[in-house]
C-alpha positions as CSV (number, residue, x, y, z in Angstrom):
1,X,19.8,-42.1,-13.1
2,X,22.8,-39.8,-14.5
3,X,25.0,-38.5,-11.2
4,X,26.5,-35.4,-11.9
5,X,27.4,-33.5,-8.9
6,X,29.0,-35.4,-5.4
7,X,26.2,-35.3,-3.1
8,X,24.2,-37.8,-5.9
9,X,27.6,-39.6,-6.3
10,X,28.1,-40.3,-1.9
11,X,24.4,-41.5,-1.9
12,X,24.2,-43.9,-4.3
13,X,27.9,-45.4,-3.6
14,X,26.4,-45.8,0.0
15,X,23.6,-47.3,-1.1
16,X,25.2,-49.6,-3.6
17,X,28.0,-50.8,-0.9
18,X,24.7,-52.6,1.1
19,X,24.8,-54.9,-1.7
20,X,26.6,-58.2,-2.0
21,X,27.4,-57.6,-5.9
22,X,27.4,-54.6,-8.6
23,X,27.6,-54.9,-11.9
24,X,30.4,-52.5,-13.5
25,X,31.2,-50.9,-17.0
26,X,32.9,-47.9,-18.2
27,X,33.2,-46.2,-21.6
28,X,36.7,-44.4,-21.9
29,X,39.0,-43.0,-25.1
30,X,42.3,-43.4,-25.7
31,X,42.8,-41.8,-29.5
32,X,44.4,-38.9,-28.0
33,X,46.1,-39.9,-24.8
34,X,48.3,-42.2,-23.5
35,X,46.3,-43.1,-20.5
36,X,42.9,-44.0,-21.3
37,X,40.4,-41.2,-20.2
38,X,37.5,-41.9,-18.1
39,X,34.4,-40.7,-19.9
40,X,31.5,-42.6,-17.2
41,X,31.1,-45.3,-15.3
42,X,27.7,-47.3,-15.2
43,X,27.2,-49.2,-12.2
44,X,23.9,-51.5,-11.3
45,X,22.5,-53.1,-8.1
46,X,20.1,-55.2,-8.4
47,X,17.4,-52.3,-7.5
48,X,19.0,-49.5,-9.7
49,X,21.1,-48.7,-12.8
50,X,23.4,-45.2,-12.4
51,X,25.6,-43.1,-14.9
52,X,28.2,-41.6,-13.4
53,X,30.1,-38.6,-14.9
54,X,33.7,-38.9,-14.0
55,X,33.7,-35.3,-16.1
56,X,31.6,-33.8,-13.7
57,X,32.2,-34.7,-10.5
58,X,35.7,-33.5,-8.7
59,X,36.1,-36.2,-5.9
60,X,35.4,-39.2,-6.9
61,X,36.7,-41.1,-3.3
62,X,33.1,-42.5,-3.0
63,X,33.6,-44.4,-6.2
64,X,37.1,-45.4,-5.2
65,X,36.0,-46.8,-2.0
66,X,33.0,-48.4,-3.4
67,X,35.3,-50.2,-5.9
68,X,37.7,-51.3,-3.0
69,X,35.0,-52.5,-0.9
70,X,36.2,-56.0,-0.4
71,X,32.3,-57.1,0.7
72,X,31.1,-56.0,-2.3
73,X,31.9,-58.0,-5.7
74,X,32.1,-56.5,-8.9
75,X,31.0,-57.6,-12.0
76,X,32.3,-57.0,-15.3
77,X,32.5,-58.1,-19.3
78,X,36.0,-58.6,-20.1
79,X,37.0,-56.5,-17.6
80,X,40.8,-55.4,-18.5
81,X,40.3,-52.5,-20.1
82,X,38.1,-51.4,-17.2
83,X,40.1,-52.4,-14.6
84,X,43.0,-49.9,-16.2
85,X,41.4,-47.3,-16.4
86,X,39.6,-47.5,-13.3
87,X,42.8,-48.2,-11.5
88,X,44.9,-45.0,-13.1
89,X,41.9,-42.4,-12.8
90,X,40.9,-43.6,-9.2
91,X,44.0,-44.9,-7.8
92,X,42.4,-48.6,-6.9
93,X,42.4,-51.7,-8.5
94,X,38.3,-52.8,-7.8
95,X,38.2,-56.2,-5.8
96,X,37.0,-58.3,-5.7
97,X,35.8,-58.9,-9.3
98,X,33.6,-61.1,-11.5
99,X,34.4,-61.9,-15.2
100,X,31.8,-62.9,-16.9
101,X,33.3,-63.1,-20.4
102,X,35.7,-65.5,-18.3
103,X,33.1,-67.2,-16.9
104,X,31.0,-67.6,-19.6
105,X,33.8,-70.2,-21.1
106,X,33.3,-72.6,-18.6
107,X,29.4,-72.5,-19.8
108,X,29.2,-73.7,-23.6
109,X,30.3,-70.3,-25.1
110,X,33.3,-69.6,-27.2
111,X,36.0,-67.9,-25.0
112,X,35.8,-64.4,-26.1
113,X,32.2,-64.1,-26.3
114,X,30.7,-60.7,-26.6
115,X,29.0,-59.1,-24.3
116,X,26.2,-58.8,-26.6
117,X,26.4,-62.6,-27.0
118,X,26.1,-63.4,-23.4
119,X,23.1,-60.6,-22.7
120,X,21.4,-63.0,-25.9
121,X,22.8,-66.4,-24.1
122,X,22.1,-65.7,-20.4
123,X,18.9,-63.2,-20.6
124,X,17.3,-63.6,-23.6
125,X,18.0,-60.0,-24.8
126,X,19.3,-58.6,-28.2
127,X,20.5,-55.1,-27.7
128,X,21.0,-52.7,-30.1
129,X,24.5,-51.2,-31.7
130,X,23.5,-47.3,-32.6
131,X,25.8,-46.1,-30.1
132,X,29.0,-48.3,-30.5
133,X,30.8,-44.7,-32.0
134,X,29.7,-42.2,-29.3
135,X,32.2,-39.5,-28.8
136,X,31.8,-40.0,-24.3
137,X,33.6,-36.8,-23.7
138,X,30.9,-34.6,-25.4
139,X,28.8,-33.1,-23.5
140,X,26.1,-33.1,-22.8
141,X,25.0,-36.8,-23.5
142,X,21.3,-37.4,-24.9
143,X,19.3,-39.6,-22.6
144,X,19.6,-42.3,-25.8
145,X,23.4,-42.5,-25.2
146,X,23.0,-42.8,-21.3
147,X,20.4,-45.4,-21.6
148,X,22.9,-47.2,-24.5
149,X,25.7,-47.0,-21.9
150,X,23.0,-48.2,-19.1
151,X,22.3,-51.3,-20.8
152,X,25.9,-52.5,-20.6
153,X,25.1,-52.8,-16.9
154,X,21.5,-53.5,-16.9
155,X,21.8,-56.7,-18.4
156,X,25.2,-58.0,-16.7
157,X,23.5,-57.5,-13.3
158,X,20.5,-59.8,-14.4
159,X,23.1,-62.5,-16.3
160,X,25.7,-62.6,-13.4
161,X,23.1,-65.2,-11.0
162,X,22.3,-67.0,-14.1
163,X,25.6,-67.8,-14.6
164,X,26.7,-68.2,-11.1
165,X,23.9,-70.2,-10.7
166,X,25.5,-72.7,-13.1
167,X,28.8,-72.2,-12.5
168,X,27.8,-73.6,-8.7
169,X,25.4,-76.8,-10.6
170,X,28.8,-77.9,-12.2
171,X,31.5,-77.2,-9.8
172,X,33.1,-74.8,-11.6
173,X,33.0,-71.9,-9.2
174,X,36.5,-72.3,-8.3
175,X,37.9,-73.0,-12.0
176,X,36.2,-68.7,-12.9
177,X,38.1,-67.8,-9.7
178,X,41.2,-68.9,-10.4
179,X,41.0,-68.3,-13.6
180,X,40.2,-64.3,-13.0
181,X,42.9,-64.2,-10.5
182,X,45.5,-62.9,-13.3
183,X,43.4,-60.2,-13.7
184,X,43.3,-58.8,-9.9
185,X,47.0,-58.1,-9.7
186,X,48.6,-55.0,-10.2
187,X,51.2,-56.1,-12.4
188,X,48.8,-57.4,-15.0
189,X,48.1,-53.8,-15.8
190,X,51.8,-52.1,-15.3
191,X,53.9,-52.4,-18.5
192,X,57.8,-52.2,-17.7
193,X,59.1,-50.0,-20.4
194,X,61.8,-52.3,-21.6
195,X,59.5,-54.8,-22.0
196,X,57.3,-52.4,-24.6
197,X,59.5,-53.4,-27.7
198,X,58.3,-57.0,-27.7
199,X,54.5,-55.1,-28.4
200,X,56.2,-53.4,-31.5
201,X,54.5,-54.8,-35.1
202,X,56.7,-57.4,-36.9
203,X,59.2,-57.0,-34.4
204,X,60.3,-60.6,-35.2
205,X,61.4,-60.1,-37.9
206,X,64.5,-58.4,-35.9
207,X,67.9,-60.0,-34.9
208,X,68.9,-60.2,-31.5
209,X,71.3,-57.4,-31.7
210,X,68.2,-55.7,-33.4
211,X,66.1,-56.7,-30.2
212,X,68.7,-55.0,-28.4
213,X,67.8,-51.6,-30.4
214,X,64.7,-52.0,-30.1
215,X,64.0,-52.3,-26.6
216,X,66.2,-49.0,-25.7
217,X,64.5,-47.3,-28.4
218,X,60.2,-48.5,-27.5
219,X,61.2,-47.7,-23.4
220,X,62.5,-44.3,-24.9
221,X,59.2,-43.6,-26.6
222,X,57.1,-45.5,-23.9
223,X,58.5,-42.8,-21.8
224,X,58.2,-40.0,-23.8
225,X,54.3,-40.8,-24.7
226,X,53.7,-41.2,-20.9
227,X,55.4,-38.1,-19.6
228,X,53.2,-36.3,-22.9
229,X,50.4,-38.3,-22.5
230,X,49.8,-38.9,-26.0
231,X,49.7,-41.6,-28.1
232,X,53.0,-44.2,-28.7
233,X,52.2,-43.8,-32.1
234,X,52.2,-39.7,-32.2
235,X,55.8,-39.7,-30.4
236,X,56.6,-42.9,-33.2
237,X,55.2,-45.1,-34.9
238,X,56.0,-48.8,-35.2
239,X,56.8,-48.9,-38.7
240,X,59.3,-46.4,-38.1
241,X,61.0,-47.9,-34.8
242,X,61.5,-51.0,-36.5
243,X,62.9,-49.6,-39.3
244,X,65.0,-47.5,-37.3
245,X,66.2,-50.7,-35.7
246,X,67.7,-52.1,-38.8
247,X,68.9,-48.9,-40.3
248,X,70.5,-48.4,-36.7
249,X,71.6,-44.5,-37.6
250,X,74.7,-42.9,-36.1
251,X,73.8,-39.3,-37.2
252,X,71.3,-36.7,-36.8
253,X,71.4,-36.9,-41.0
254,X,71.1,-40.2,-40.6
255,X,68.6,-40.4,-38.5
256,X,66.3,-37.7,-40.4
257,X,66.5,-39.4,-43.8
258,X,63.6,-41.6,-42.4
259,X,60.3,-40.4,-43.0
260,X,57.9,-40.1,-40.2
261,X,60.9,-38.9,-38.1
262,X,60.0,-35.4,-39.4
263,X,57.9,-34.2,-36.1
264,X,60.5,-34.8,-33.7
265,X,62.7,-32.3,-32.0
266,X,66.5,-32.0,-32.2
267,X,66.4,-32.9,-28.1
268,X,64.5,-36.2,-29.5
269,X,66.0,-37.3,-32.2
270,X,69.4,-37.1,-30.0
271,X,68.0,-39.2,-27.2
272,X,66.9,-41.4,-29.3
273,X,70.1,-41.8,-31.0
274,X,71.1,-42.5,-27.7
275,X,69.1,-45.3,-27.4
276,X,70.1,-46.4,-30.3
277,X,73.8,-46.7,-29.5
278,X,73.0,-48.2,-26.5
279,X,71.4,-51.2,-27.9
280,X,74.3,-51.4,-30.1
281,X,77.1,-51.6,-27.7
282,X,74.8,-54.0,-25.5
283,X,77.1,-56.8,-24.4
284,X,75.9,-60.4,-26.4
285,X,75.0,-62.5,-23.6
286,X,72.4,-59.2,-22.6
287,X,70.7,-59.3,-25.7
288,X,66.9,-59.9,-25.4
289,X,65.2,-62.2,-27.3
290,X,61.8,-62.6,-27.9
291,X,61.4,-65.4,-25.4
292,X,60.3,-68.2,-27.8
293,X,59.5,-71.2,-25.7
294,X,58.5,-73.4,-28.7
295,X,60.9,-74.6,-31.5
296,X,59.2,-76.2,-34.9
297,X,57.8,-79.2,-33.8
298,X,59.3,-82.2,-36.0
299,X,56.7,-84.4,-38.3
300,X,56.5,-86.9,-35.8
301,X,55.2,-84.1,-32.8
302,X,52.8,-82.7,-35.4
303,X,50.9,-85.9,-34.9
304,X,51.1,-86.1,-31.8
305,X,49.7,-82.6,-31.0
306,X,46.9,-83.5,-33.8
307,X,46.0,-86.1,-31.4
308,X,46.2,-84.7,-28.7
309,X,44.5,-81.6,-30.0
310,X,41.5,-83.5,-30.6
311,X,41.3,-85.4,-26.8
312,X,41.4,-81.3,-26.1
313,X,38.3,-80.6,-28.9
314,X,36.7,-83.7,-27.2
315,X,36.7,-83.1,-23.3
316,X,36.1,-79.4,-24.8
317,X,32.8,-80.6,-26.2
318,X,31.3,-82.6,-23.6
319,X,32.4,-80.3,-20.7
320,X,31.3,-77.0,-22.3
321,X,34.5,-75.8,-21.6
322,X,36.1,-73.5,-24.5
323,X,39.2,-75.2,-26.2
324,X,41.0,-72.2,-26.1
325,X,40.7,-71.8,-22.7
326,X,42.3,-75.2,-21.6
327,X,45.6,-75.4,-23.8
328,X,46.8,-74.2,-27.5
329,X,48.5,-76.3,-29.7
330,X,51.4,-74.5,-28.5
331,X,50.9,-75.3,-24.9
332,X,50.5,-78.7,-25.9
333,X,54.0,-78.9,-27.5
334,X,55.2,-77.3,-24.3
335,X,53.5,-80.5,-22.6
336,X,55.1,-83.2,-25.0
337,X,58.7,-81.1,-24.1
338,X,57.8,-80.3,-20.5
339,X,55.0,-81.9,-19.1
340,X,56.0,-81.0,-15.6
341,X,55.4,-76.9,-16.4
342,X,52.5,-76.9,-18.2
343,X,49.2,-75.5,-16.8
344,X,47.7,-78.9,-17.7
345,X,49.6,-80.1,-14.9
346,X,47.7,-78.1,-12.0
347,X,44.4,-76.6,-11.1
348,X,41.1,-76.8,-13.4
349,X,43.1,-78.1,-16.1
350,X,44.7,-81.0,-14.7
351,X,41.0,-82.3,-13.2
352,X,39.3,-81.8,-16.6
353,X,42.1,-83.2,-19.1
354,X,45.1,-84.0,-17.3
355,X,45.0,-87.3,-16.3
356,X,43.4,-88.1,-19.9
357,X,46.4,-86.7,-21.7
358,X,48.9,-88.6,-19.6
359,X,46.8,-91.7,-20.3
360,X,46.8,-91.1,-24.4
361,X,50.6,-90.5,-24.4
362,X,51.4,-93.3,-22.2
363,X,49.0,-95.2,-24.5
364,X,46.2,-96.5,-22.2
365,X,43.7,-94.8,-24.6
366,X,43.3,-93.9,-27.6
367,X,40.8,-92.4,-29.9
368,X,38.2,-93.6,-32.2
369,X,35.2,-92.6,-34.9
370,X,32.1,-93.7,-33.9
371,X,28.6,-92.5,-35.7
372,X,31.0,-89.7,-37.0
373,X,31.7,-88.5,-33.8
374,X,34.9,-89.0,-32.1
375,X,35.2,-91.4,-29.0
376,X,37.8,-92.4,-26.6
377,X,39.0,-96.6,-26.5
């Protein structure tokens, strides 16, 4: 069913809010714009599959309150992207919410899995790809592209009691929910603009006093791409920013000698020469840094992360649980520095591998080859 006008779009959200869960995708672009533009939104109960036309339709308050029904949960596939848009075209965050790209980590597949790779795993389905470079804001859309953008729906309404199903057999229930419960707040999807530089390419590459450029200079153009909606890149791109940050111009001249500067106005180029001098008269002690929490681990660590990286690959491949879902060898050099912070240390983690890690640093076990498999002593 495609909904195109309001009276389709009331009926169907009333009929859908009866149901205990829908199962929710959009398709959106965001080559032109700084927001991401809402193209459609597919939404299945388990009796019907809809297309809705956010293009179409000029009130979509049905939609918002379906998506803020708190008795009805949705169901997504990696569900960020969704969640933004859906949150800065209809003013709601939806709640409560289902990952099951999330989810399916706790189940045997690898953490990122696609969602064509869980319709396979949890339903038996291959789906096809011929749509994958739709333009969604042409209209109209063939009935092949609506059915192609149904299917992301179709199937994830079918997989979701498959997987909650299992998710319930192993206990796990809890470990998805608190695992998702990043993704329900707001802030997860509102970027402070002085926290932009640290997105820039290659940024570490920069000094501290380079850091201090550069965040002054990406909030400017975070700023400027919102208030044009555009692209960060079309206001500047991040080859340029960072080279701008080195260069650190004083001068209008200065400033133009570097290429890709050339579609700026005057007014621009002098705020962000502003910005500019502002990160260079930032006082020392203000400086931002790129927040590294892990120094170069000596030889001796190394080995111990190797082995504890491989307790991790172990519980990883009994449980079904992905590895990179529990720790990275990162975290796990956190752990050998600051046990008492790590995420190992609470929740999920700590009741899967926690007490085993403890256990192998202390040395009550260790590991072992056995039939070329690894075991624990």
């Amino acid at each position: 069913m495609y909904i195109s006008t309001n009276e389709d779009l009331v009926a169907f959200c009333r009929r859908a809010r009866t149901y205990a869960v829908v199962a929710v995708d959009t398709e959106f672009l965001r080559e032109r714009t700084y927001y991401a533009k809402l193209c459609l939104v597919q939404v299945a109960t388990p009796d019907e599959c809809v297309a809705i036309d956010p293009l179409a339709i000029d009130d979509l308050t049905p939609l918002a309150e379906l998506m803020a029904d708190v008795n009805t949960l949705k169901v997504f596939h990696a569900c960020s992207q969704d969640m933004e848009v859906l949150d800065h075209t209809l003013g709601v965050l939806p709640t409560p919410i289902f990952d099951t790209q999330v989810a399916a980590g706790f189940l045997g597949e690898r953490s990122q899995v696609s969602y064509n790779g869980l319709v396979h795993a949890f339903c038996n389905v291959t789906l096809p790809k011929t749509e994958s470079l739709t333009d969604w804001l042409r209209r109209p859309l063939s009935p092949k592209q609506i059915e192609y953008a149904l299917d992301d729906v179709r199937y994830l309404i079918q997989a979701y009691p498959v997987i909650a199903d299992k998710l319930r057999a192993l206990g796990r229930t809890a470990w998805v929910r608190d695992e998702i419960r990043v993704l329900t707040s707001p802030e997860h999807y509102h970027t402070d603009p002085r926290q932009a530089f640290k997105r820039v390419k290659r940024i570490s590459s920069c000094t501290r006093r380079q850091l201090g450029v550069a965040r002054e200079l990406a909030a400017w153009r975070e700023q400027r791409a919102e208030a044009r909606d555009v692209p960060r890149k079309w206001v500047m791109s991040d080859e340029v920013l960072l080279a701008l940050c080195k260069a650190a111009p004083k001068t209008v001249d200065g400033f133009r000698r570097m290429r890709g500067t050339e579609q700026l106005s005057e007014r621009d180029v002098q705020v962000a020469l502003d910005a500019i001098a502002r990160g260079l008269r930032c006082p020392q002690e203000n400086l931002p840094s790129m927040g590294r929490a892990h120094h170069t681990p000596t030889p001796e660590q190394e080995s111990v992360i190797d082995l504890m990286y491989a307790l991790i690959r172990l519980v990883s491949d009994r449980s079904g649980v992905a590895t990179s879902l529990i720790i990275s060898r990162d975290g796990l050099l956190s752990y050998i520095d600051h046990p008492e912070r790590s995420p190992l240390r609470e929740g999920w983690r700590f009741e899967l591998v926690g007490t085993l890690i403890d256990d192998l640093l202390q040395g009550n076990i260790g590991l072992t080859v056995k039939d070329g498999a690894l075991e624990i002593l």
